[in-house]
C-alpha positions in Angstrom: 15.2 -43.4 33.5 12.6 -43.5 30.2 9.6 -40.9 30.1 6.3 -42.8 30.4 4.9 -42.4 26.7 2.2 -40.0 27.9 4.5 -37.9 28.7 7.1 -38.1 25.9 4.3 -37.4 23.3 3.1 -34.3 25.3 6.7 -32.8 24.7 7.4 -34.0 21.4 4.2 -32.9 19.1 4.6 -29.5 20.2 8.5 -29.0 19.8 8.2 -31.5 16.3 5.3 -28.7 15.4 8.2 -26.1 16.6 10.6 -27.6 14.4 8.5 -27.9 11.2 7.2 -23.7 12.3 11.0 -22.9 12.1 12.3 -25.1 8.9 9.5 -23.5 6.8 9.3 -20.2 8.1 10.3 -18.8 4.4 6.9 -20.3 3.3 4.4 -19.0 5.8 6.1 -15.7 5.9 5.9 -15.5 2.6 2.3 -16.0 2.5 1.7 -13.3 4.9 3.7 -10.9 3.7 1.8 -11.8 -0.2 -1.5 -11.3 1.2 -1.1 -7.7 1.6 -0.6 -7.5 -2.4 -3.6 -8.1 -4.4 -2.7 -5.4 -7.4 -3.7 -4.8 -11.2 -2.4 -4.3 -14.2 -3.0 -0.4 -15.5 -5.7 0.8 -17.8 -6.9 3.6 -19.6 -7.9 6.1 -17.1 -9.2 9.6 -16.8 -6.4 10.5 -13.8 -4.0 8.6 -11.7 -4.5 9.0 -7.7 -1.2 9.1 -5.2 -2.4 7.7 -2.0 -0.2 9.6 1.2 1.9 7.7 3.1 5.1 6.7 1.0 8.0 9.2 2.0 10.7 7.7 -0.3 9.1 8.8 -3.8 8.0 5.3 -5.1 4.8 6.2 -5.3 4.9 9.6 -7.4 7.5 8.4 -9.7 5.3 5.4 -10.8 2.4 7.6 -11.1 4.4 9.8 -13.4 5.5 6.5 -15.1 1.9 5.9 -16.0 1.4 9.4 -17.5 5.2 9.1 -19.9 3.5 5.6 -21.0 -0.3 7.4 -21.8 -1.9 6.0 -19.8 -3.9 9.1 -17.8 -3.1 12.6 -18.5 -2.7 14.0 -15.2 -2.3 13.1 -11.3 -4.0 13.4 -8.3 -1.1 13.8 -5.0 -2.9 13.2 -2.0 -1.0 15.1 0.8 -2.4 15.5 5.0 -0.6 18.0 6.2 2.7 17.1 8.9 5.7 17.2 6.9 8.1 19.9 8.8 5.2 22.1 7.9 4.2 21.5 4.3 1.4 19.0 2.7 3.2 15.7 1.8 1.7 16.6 -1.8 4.0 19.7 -2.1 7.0 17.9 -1.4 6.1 14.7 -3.4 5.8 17.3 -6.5 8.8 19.1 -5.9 10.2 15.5 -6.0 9.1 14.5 -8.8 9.9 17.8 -10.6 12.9 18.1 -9.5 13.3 14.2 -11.2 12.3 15.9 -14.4 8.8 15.6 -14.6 6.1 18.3 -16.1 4.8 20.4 -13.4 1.4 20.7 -15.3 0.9 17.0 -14.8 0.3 17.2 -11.0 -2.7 17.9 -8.8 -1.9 19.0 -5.3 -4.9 18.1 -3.3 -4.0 19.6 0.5 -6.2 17.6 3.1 -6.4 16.7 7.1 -7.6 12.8 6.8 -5.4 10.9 8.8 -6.8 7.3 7.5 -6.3 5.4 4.1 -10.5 5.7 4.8 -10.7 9.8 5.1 -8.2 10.2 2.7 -10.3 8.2 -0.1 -13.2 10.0 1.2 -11.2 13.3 0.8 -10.4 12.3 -3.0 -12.8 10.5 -4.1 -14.8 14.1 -3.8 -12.5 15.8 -5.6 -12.3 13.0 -8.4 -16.5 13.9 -8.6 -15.6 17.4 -8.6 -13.9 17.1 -11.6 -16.4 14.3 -13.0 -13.9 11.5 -13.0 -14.8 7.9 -12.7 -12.2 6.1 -14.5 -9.0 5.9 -12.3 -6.0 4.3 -11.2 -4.6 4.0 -7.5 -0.7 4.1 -7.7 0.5 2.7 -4.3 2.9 0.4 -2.8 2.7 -3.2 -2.7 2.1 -3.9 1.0 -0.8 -1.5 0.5 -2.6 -2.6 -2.5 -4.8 -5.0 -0.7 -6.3 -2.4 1.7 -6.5 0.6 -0.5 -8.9 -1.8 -3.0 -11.0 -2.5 0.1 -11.5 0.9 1.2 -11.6 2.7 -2.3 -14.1 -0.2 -3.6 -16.3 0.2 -0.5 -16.8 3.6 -1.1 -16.9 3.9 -4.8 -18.6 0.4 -5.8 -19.7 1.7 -9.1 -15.9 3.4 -10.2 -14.1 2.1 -12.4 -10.8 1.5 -10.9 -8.0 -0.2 -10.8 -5.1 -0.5 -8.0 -1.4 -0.5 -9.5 1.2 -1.5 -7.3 5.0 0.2 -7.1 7.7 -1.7 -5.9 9.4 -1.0 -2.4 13.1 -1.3 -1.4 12.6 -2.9 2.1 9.4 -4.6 1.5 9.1 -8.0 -0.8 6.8 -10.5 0.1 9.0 -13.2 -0.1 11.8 -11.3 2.0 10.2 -8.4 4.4 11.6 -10.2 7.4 15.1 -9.8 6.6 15.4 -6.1 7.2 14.1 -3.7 10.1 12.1 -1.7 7.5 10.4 -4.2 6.4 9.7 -5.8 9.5 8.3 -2.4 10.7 6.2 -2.2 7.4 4.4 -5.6 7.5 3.6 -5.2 11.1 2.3 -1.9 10.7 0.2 -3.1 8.1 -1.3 -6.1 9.3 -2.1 -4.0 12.1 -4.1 -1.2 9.6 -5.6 -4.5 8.1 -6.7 -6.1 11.3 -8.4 -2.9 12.4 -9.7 -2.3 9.1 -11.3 -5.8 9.5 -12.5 -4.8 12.8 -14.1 -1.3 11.8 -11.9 0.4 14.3 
């Protein structure tokens, strides 16, 4: 027995509109997991800031990258308090010591914020304090988009730039094909979202 045409079209836009989702997942996944990253290249700068948040040492290790290649004397290691008892700051610089960097080039800058927001807050303060207003933000890819947003929001007149650092689990043209990076792009979009949101 034939379907009445009505009936056959009803079924087959949405599972021909299924079809095409599936075949070109790579591209639209892709584009999601890109519009996290919107980074810079470096420049000249009066200090290099280390947002929180990393836990692997990608972060602090390009940071200390930047200073080897001149381009900022010193770094600013943001670190809320949580890890087994210690600042995430204090353990990133042990890190990167411990990887052979200069002590002397590190800032430890203890804090409470719990947001990408209160953290900025928290050191773009201490960047005042010391009367810095040429910087660069050394963060990871998924996380360049939303640290410009929040650091250019409140610091419109700095000069800034945001300098991404690559992350094993997370490529924008491949997050979806581990757990890590799964769990990192939906965490994300979900800081994004609520970003968008004010929340």
């Amino acid at each position: 027995m034939l379907w009445p045409k009505s009936r056959l079209v009803r079924w087959l836009v949405p599972l021909t509109g299924l079809a095409l989702l599936i075949w070109f997942h790579p591209v639209w996944l892709s584009a999601l997991g890109g519009f996290l990253v919107n980074a810079d290249e470096p420049f000249p700068a009066q200090m290099v800031v280390v947002p929180a948040g990393d836990g692997q040492g990608n972060r602090i290790r390009g940071a200390a990258e930047l200073v080897r290649q001149g381009y900022a004397p010193r770094i600013l290691v943001s670190g809320p308090a949580g890890w087994y008892g210690f600042h995430e700051c204090d353990v990133a610089i042990r890190y990167a010591v411990k990887l052979g960097y200069p002590e002397d080039w590190f800032i430890a800058l203890p804090h409470a914020g719990d947001s990408t927001r209160e953290e900025a807050k928290i050191v773009l303060e201490e960047l005042g304090r010391r009367q810095v207003r040429r910087f660069l933000v050394v963060t990871s890819t998924y996380h360049t988009r939303r640290a410009r947003a929040v650091y250019r929001a409140l610091a419109p007149a700095a000069e800034l730039r945001v300098v991404a650092v690559a992350d094993p689990y997370f490529t924008p043209a491949g997050w979806w094909r581990n757990r890590r990076g799964r769990k990192v792009f939906a965490l994300e979009w979900q800081k994004t979202i609520a970003g968008w949101l004010g929340i």
